[in-house]
LUMNU-159391 format. One record per atom (N, C-alpha, C): x, y, z; atom name; residue in three letters. Coordinates in steps of 0.05 Angstrom, whole numbers, padded with zeros to 5 digits. Example, Ala and Ser with C-alpha at 12.3 -4.5 7.8 and 13.67 -1.06 7.14 Angstrom:
+--------+--------+--------+------+------+
!      x !      y !      z ! atom ! type !
+--------+--------+--------+------+------+
!  00264 ! -00114 !  00156 !    N !  Ala !
!  00246 ! -00090 !  00156 !   CA !  Ala !
!  00264 ! -00066 !  00156 !    C !  Ala !
!  00257 ! -00045 !  00142 !    N !  Ser !
!  00273 ! -00021 !  00143 !   CA !  Ser !
!  00258 !  00001 !  00157 !    C !  Ser !
+--------+--------+--------+------+------+
This chain:
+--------+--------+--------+------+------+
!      x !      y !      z ! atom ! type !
+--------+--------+--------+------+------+
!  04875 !  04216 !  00046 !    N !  Unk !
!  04865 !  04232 !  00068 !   CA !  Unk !
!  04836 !  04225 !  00073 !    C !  Unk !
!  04824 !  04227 !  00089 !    N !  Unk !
!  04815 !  04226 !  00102 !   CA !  Unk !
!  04777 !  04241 !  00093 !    C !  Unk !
!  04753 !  04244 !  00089 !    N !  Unk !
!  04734 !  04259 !  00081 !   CA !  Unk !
!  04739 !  04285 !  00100 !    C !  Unk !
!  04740 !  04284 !  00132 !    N !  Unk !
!  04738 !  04308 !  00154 !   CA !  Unk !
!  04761 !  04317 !  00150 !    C !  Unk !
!  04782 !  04311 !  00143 !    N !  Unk !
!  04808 !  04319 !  00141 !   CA !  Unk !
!  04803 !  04343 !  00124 !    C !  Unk !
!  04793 !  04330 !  00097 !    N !  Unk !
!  04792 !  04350 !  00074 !   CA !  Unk !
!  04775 !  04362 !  00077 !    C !  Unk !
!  04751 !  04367 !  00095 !    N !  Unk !
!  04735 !  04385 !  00102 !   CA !  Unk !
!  04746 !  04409 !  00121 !    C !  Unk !
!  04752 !  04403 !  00137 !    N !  Unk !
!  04773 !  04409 !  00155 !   CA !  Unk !
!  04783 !  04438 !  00142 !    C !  Unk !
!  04805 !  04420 !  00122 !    N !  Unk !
!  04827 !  04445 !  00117 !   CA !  Unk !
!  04814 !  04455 !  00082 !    C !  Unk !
!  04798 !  04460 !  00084 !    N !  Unk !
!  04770 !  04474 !  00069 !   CA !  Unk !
!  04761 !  04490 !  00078 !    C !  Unk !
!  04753 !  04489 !  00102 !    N !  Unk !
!  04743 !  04506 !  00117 !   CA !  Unk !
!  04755 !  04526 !  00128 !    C !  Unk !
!  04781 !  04514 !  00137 !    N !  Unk !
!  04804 !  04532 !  00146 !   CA !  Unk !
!  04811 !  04545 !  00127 !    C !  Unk !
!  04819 !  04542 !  00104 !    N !  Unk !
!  04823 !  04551 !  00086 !   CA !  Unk !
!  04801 !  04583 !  00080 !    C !  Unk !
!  04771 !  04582 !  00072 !    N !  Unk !
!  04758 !  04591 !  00077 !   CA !  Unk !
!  04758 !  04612 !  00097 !    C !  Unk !
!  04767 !  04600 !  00122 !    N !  Unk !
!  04759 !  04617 !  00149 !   CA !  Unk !
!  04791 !  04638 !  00144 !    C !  Unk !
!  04816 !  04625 !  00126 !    N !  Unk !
!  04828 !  04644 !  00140 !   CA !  Unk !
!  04836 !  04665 !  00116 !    C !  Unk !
!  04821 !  04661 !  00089 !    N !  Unk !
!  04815 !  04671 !  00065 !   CA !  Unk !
!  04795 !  04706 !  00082 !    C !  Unk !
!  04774 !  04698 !  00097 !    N !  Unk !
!  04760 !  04711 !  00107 !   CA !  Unk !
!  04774 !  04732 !  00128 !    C !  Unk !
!  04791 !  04718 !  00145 !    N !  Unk !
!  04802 !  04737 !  00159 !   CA !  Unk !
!  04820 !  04758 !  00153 !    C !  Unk !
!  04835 !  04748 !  00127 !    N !  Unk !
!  04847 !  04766 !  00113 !   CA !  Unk !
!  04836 !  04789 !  00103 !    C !  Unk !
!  04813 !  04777 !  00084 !    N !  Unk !
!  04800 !  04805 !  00072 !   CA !  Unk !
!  04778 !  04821 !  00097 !    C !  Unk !
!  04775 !  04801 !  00121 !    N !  Unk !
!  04755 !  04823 !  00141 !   CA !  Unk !
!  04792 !  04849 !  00156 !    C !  Unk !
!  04811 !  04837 !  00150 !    N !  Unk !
!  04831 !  04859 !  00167 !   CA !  Unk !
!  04832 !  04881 !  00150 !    C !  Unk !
!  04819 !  04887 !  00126 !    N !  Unk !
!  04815 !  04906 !  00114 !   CA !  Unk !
!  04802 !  04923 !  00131 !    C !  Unk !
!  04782 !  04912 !  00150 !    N !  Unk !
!  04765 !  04927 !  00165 !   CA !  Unk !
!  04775 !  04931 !  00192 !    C !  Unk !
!  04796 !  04944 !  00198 !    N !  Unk !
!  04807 !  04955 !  00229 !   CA !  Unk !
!  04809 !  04989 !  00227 !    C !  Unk !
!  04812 !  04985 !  00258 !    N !  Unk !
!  04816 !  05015 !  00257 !   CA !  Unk !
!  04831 !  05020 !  00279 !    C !  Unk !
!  04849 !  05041 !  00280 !    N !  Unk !
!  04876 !  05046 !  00293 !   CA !  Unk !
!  04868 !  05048 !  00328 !    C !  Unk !
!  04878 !  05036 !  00345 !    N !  Unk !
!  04878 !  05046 !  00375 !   CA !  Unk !
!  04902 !  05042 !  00385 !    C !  Unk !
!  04910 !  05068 !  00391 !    N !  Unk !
!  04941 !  05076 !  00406 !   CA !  Unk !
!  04961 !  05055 !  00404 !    C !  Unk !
!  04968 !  05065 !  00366 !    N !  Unk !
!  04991 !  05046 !  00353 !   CA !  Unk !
!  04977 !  05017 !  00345 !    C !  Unk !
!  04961 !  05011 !  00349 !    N !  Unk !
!  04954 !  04981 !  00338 !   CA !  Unk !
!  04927 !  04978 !  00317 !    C !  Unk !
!  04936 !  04962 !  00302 !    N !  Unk !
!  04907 !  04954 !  00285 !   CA !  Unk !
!  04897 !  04938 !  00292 !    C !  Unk !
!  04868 !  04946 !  00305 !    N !  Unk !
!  04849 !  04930 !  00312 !   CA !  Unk !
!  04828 !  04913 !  00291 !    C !  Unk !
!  04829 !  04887 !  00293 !    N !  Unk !
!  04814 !  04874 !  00273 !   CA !  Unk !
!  04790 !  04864 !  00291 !    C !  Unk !
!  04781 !  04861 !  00285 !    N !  Unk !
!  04761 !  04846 !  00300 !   CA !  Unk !
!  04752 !  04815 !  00288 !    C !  Unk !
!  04748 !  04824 !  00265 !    N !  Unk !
!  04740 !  04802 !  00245 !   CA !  Unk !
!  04763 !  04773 !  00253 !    C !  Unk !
!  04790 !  04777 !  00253 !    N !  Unk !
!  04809 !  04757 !  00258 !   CA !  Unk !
!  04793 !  04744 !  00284 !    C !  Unk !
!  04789 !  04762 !  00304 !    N !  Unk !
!  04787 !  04743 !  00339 !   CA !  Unk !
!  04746 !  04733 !  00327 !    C !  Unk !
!  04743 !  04739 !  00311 !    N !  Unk !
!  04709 !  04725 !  00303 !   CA !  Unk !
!  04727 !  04695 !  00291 !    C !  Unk !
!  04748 !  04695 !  00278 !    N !  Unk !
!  04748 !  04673 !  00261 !   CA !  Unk !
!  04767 !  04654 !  00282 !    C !  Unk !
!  04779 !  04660 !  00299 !    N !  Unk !
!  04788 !  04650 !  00313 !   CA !  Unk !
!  04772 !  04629 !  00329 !    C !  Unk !
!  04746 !  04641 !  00339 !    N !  Unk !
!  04732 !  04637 !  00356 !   CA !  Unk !
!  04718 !  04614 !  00335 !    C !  Unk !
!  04705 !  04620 !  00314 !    N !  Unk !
!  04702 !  04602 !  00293 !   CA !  Unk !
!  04711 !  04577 !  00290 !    C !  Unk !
!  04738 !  04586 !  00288 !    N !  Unk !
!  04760 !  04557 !  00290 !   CA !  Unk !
!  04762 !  04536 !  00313 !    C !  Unk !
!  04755 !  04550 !  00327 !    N !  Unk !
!  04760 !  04537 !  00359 !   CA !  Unk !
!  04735 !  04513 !  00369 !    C !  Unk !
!  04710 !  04532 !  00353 !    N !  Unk !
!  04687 !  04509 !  00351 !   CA !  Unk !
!  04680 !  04499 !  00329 !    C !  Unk !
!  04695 !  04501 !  00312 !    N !  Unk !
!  04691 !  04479 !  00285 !   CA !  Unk !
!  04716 !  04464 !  00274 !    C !  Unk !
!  04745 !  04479 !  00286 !    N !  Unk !
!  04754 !  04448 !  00273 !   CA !  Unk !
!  04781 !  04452 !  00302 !    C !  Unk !
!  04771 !  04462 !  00313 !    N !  Unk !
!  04795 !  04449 !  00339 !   CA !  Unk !
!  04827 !  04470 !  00350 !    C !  Unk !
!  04839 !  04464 !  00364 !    N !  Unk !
!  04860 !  04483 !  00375 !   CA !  Unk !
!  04886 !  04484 !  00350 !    C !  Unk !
!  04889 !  04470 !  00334 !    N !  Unk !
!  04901 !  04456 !  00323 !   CA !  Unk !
!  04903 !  04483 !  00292 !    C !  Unk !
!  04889 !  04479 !  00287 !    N !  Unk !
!  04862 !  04487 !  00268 !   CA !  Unk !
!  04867 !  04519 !  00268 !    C !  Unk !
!  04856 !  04524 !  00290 !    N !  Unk !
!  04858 !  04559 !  00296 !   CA !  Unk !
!  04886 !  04567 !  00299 !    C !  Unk !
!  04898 !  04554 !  00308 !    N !  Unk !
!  04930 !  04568 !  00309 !   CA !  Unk !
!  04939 !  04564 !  00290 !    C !  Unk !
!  04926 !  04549 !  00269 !    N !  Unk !
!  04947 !  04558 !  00241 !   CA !  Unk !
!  04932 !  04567 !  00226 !    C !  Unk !
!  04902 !  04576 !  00226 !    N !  Unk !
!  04886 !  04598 !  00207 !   CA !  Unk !
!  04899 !  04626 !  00213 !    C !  Unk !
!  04900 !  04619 !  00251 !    N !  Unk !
!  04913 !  04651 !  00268 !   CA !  Unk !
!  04941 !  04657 !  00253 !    C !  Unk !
!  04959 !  04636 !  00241 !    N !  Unk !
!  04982 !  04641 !  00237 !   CA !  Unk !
!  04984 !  04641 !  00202 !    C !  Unk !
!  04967 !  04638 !  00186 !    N !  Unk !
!  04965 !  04634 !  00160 !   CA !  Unk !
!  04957 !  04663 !  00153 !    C !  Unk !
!  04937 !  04677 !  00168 !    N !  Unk !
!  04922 !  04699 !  00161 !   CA !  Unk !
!  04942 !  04721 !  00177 !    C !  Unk !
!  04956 !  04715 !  00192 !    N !  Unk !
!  04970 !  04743 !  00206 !   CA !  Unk !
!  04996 !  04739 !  00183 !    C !  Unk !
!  05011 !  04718 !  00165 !    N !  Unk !
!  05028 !  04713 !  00150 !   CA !  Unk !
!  05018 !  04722 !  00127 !    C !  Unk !
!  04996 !  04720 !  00115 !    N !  Unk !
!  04992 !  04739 !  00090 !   CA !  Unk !
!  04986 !  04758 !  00090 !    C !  Unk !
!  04971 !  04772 !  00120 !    N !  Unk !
!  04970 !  04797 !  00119 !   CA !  Unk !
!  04999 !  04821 !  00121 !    C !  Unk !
!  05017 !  04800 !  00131 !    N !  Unk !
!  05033 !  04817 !  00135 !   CA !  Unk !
!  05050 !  04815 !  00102 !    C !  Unk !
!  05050 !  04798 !  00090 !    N !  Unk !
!  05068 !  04791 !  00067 !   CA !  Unk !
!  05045 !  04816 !  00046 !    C !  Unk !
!  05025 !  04817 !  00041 !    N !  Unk !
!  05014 !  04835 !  00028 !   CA !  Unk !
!  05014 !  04861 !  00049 !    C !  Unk !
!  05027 !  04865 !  00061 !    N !  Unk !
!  05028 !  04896 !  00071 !   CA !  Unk !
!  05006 !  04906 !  00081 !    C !  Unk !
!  04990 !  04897 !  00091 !    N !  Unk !
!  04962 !  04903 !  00098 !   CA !  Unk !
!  04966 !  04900 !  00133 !    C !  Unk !
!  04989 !  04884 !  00142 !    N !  Unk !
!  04987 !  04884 !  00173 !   CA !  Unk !
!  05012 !  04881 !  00192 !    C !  Unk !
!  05013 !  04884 !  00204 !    N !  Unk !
!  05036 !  04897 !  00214 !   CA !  Unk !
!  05052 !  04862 !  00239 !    C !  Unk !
!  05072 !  04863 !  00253 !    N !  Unk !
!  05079 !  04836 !  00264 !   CA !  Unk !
!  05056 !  04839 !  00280 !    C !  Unk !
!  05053 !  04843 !  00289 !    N !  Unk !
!  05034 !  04848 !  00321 !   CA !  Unk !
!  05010 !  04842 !  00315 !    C !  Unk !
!  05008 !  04826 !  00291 !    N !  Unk !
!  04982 !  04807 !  00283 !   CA !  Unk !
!  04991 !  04773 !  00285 !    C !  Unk !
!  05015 !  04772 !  00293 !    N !  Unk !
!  05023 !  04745 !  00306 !   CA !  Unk !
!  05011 !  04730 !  00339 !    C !  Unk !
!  05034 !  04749 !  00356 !    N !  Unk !
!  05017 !  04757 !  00384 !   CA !  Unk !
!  04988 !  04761 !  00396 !    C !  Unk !
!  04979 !  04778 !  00371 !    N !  Unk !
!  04952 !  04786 !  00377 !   CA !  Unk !
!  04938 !  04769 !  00366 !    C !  Unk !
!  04931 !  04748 !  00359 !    N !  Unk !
!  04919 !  04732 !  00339 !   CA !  Unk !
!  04923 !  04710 !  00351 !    C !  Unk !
!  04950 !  04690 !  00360 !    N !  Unk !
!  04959 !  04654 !  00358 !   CA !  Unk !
!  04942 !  04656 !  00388 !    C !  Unk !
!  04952 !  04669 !  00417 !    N !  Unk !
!  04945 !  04663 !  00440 !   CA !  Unk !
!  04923 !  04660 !  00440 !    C !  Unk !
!  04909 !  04691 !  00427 !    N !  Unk !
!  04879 !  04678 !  00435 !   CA !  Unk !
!  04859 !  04652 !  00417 !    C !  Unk !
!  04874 !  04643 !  00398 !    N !  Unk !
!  04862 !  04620 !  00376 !   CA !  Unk !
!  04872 !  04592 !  00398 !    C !  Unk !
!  04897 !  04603 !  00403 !    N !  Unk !
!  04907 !  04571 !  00415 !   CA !  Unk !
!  04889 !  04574 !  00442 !    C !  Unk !
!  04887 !  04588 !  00458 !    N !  Unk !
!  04870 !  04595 !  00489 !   CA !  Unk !
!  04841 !  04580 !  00487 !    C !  Unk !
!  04825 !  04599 !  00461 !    N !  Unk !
!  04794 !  04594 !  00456 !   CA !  Unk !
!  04800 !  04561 !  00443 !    C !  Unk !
!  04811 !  04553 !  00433 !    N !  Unk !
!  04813 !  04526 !  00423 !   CA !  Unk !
!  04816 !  04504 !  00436 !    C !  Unk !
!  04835 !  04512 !  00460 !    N !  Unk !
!  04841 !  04493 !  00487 !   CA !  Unk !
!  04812 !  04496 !  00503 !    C !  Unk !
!  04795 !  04523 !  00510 !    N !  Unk !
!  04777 !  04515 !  00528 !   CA !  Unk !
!  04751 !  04510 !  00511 !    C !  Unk !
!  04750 !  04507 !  00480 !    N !  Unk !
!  04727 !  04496 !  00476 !   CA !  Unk !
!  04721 !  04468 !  00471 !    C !  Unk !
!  04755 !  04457 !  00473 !    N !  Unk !
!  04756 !  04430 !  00465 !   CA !  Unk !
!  04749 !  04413 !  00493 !    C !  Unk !
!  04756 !  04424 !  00511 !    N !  Unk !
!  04756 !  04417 !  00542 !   CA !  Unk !
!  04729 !  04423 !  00551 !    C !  Unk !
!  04711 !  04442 !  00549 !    N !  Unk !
!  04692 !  04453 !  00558 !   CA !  Unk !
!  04660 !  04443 !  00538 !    C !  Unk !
!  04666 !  04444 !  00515 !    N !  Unk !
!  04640 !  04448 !  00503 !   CA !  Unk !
!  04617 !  04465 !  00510 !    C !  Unk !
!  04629 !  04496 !  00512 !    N !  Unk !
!  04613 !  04515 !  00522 !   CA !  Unk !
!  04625 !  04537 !  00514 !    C !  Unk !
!  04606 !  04554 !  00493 !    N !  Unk !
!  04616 !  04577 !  00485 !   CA !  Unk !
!  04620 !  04600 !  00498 !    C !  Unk !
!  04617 !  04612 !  00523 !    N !  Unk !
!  04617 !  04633 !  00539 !   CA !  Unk !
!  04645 !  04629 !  00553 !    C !  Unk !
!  04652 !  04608 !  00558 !    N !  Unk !
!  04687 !  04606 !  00569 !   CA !  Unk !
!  04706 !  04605 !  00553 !    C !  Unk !
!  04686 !  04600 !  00530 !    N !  Unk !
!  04707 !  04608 !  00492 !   CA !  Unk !
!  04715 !  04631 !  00499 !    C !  Unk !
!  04691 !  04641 !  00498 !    N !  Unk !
!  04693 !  04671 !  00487 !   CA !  Unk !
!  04715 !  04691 !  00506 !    C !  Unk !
!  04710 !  04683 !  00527 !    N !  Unk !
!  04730 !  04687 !  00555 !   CA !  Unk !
!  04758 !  04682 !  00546 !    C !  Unk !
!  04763 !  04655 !  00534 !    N !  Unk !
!  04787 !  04652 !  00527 !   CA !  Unk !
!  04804 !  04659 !  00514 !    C !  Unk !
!  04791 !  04668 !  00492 !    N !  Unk !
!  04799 !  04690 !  00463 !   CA !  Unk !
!  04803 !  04716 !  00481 !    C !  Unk !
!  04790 !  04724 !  00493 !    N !  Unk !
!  04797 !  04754 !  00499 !   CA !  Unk !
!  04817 !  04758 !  00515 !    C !  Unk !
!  04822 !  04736 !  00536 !    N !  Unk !
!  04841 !  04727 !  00559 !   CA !  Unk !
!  04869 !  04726 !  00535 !    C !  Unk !
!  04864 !  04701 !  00529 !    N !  Unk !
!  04895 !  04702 !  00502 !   CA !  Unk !
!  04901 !  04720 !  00493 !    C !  Unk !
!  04874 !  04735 !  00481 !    N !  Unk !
!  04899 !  04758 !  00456 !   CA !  Unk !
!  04900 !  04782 !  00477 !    C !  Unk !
!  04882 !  04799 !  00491 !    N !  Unk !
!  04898 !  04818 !  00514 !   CA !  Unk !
!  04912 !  04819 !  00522 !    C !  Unk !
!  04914 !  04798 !  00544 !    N !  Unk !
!  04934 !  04794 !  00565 !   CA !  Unk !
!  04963 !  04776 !  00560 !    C !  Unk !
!  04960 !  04747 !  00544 !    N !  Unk !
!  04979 !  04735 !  00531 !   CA !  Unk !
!  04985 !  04753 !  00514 !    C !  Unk !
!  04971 !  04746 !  00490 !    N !  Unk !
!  04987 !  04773 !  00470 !   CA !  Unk !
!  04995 !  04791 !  00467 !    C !  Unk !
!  04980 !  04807 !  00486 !    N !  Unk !
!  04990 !  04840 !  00495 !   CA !  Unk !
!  05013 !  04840 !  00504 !    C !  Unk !
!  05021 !  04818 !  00528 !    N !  Unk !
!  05056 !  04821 !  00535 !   CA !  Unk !
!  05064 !  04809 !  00523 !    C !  Unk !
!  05060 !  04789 !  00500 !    N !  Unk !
!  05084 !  04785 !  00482 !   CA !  Unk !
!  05086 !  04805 !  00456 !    C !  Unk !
!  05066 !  04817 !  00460 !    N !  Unk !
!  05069 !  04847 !  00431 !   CA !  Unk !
!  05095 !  04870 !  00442 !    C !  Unk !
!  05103 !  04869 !  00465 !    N !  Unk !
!  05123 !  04879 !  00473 !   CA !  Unk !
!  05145 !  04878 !  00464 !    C !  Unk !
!  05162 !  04847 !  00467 !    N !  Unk !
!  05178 !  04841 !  00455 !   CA !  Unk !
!  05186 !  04846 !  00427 !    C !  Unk !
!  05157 !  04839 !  00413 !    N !  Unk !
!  05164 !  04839 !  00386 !   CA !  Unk !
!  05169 !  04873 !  00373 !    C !  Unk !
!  05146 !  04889 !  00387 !    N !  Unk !
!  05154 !  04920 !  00383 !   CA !  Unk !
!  05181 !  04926 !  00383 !    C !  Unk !
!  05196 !  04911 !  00407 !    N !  Unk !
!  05222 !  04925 !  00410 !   CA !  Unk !
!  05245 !  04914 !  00389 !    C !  Unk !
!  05241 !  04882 !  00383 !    N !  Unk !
!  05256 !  04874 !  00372 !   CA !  Unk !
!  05255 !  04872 !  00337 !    C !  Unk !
!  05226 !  04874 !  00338 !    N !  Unk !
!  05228 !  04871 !  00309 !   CA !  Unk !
!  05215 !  04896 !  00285 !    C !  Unk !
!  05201 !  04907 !  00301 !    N !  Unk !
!  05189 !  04925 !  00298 !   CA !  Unk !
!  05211 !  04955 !  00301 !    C !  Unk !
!  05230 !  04951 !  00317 !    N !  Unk !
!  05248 !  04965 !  00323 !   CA !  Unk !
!  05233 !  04995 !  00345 !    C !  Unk !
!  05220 !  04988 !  00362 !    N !  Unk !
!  05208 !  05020 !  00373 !   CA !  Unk !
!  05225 !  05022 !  00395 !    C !  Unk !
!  05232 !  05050 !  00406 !    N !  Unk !
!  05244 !  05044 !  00427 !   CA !  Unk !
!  05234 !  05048 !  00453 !    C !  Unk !
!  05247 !  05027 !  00467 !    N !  Unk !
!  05234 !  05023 !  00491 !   CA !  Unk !
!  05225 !  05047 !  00519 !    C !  Unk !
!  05230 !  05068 !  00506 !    N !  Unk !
!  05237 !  05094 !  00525 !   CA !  Unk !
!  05202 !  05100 !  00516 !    C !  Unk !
!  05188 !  05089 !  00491 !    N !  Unk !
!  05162 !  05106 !  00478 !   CA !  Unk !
!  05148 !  05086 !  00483 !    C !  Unk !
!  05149 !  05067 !  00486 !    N !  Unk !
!  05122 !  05043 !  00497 !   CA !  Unk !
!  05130 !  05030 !  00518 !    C !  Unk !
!  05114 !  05031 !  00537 !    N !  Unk !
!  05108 !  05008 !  00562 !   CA !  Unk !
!  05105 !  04982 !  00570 !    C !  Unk !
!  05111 !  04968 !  00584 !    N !  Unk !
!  05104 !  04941 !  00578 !   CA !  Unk !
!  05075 !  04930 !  00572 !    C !  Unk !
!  05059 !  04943 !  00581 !    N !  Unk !
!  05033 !  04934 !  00576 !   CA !  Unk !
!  05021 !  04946 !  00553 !    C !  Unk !
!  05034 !  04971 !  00548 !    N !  Unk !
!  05026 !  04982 !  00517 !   CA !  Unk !
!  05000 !  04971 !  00504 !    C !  Unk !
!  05004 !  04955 !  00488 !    N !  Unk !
!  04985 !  04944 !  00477 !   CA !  Unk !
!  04957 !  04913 !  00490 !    C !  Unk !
!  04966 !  04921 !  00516 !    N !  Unk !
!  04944 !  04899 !  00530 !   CA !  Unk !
!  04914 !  04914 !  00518 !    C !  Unk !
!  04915 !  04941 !  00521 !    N !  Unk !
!  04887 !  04960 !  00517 !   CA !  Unk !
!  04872 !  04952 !  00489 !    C !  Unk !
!  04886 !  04960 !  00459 !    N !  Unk !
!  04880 !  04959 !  00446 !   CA !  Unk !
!  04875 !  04932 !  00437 !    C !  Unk !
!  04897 !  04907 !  00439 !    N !  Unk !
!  04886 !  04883 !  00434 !   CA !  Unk !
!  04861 !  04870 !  00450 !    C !  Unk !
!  04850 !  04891 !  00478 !    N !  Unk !
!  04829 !  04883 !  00485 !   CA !  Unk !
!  04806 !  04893 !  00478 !    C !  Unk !
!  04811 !  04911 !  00468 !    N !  Unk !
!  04783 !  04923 !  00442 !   CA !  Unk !
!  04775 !  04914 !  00422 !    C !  Unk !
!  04799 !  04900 !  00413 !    N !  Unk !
!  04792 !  04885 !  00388 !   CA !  Unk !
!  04777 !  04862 !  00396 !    C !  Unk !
!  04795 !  04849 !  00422 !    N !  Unk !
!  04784 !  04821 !  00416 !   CA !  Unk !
!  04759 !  04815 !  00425 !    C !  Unk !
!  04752 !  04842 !  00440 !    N !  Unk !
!  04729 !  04839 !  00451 !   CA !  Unk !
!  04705 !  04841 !  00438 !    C !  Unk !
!  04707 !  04865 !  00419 !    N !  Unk !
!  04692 !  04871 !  00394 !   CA !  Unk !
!  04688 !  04851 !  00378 !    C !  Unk !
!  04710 !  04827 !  00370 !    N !  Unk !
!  04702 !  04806 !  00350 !   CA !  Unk !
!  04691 !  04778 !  00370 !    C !  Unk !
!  04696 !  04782 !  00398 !    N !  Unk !
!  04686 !  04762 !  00406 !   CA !  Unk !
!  04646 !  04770 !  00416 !    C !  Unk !
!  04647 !  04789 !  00412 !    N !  Unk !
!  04609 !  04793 !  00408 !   CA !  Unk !
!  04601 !  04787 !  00384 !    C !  Unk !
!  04610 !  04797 !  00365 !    N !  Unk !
!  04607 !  04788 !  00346 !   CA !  Unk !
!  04597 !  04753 !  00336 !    C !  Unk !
!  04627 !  04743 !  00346 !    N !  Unk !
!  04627 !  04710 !  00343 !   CA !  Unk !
!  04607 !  04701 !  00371 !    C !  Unk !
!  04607 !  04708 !  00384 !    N !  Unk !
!  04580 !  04703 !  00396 !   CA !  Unk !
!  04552 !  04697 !  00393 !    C !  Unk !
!  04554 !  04724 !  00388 !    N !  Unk !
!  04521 !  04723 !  00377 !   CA !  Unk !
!  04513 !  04710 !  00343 !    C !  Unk !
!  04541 !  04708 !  00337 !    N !  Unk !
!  04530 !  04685 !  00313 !   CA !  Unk !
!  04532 !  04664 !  00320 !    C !  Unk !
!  04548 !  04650 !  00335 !    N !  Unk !
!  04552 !  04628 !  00341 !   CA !  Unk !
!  04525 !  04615 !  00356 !    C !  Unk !
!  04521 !  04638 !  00383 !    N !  Unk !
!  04496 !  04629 !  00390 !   CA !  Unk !
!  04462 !  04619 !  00372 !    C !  Unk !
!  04471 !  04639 !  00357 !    N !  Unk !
!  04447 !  04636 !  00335 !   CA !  Unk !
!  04445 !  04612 !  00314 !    C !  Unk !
!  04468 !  04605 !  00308 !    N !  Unk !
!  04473 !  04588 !  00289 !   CA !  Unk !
!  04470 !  04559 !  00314 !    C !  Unk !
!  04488 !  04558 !  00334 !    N !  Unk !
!  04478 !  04527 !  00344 !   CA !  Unk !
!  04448 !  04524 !  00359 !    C !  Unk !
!  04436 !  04545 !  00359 !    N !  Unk !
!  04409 !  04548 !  00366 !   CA !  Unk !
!  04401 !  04520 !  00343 !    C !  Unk !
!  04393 !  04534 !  00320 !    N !  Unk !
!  04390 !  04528 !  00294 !   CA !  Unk !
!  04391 !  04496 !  00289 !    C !  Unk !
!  04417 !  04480 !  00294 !    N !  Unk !
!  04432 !  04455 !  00292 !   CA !  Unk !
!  04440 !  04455 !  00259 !    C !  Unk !
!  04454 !  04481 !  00254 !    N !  Unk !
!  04455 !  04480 !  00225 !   CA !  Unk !
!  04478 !  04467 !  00227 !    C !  Unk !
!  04506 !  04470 !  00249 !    N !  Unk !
!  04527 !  04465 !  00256 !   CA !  Unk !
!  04540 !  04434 !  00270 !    C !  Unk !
!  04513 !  04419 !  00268 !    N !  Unk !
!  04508 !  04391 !  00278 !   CA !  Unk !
!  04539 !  04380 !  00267 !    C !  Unk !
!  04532 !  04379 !  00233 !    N !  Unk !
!  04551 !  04361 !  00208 !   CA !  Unk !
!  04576 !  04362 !  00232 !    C !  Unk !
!  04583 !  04392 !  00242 !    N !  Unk !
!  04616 !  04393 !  00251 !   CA !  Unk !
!  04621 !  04380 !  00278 !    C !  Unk !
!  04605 !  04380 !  00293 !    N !  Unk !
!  04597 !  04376 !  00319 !   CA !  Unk !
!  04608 !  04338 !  00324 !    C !  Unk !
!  04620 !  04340 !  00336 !    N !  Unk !
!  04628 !  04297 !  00339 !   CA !  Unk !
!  04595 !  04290 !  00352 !    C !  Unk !
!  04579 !  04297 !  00374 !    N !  Unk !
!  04562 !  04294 !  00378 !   CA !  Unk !
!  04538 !  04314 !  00384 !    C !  Unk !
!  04522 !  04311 !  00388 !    N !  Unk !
!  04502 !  04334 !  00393 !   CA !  Unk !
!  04496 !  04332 !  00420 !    C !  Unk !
!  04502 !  04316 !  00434 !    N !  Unk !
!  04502 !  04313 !  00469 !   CA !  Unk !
!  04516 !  04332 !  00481 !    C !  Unk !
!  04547 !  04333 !  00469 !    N !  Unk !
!  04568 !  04342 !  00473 !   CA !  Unk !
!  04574 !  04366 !  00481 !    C !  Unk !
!  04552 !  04379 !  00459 !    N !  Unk !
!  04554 !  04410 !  00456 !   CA !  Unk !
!  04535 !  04427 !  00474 !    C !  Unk !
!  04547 !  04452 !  00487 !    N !  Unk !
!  04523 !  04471 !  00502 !   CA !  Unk !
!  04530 !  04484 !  00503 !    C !  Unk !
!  04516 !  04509 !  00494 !    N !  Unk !
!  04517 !  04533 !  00496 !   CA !  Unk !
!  04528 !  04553 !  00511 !    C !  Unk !
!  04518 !  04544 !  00531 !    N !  Unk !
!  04527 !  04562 !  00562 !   CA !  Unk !
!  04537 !  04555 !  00582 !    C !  Unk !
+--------+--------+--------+------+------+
């Protein structure tokens, strides 16, 4: 393999070690656990190792959270769209403010109508007690909450050029 390779999935590793133990830190909005910390690491992933990257930290950390009982399905939905979304427009863009857009766009609105499905089908709720949009609200609190978060670190940190090492070029990259 590769040196970036193994950095890579180090980091991921790391980032999705972190997301797990930050879903410790949610708090309930009408039926859903809001993490925030997950859509920070998402957003994370999306500018340090790619779309690729985030959808399987998004899908590694919603898989152990749920296998340790700590999170419920609706950390699938709410978690892959907006990692795969923010991952596609940072790779295309090199600009963190349409990131940030993108994460919140994915897990709300994508995720939110696919949290539907899964309520009904796997989750078993019945369809007579939740709406289709049900959960667009709450996955947009979250994601919105962890995408200020990843923001304002992010901003701070590529201020800095501590984040150069990850960066393919330093031309490449801008802020806004």
């Amino acid at each position: 393999m590769k040196e970036s390779s193994i950095k890579k999935l180090c980091i991921a590793g790391l980032l999705c070690a972190l997301a797990v133990v930050g879903s410790l830190f949610s708090f309930p909005v009408l039926g859903s656990k809001c993490a925030p910390i997950q859509h920070m690491i998402n957003i994370l992933c999306a500018v340090l190792l790619g779309p690729v990257y985030g959808v399987g930290v998004a899908f590694g950390a919603s898989l152990i959270r749920n296998l340790l009982g700590i999170g419920s399905p609706m950390a699938f939905p709410g978690s892959m769209f907006g990692a795969l979304l923010c991952g596609i427009m940072y790779y295309k863009t090199k600009k963190l403010l349409p990131t940030l857009f993108a994460e919140v766009f994915g897990t709300a609105i994508l995720g939110g109508f696919c949290a539907y499905p899964v309520a009904i089908f796997i989750m078993r709720k019945n369809m007579k007690d939740i709406v289709f949009y049900a959960y667009i609200i709450p996955f947009f609190i979250s994601t919105f909450a962890g995408s200020i978060i990843a923001g304002s670190l992010l901003y701070s940190i590529l201020k800095t050029n501590i984040l150069s090492q990850f960066q393919i070029e330093k031309s490449q990259r801008k802020i806004c």
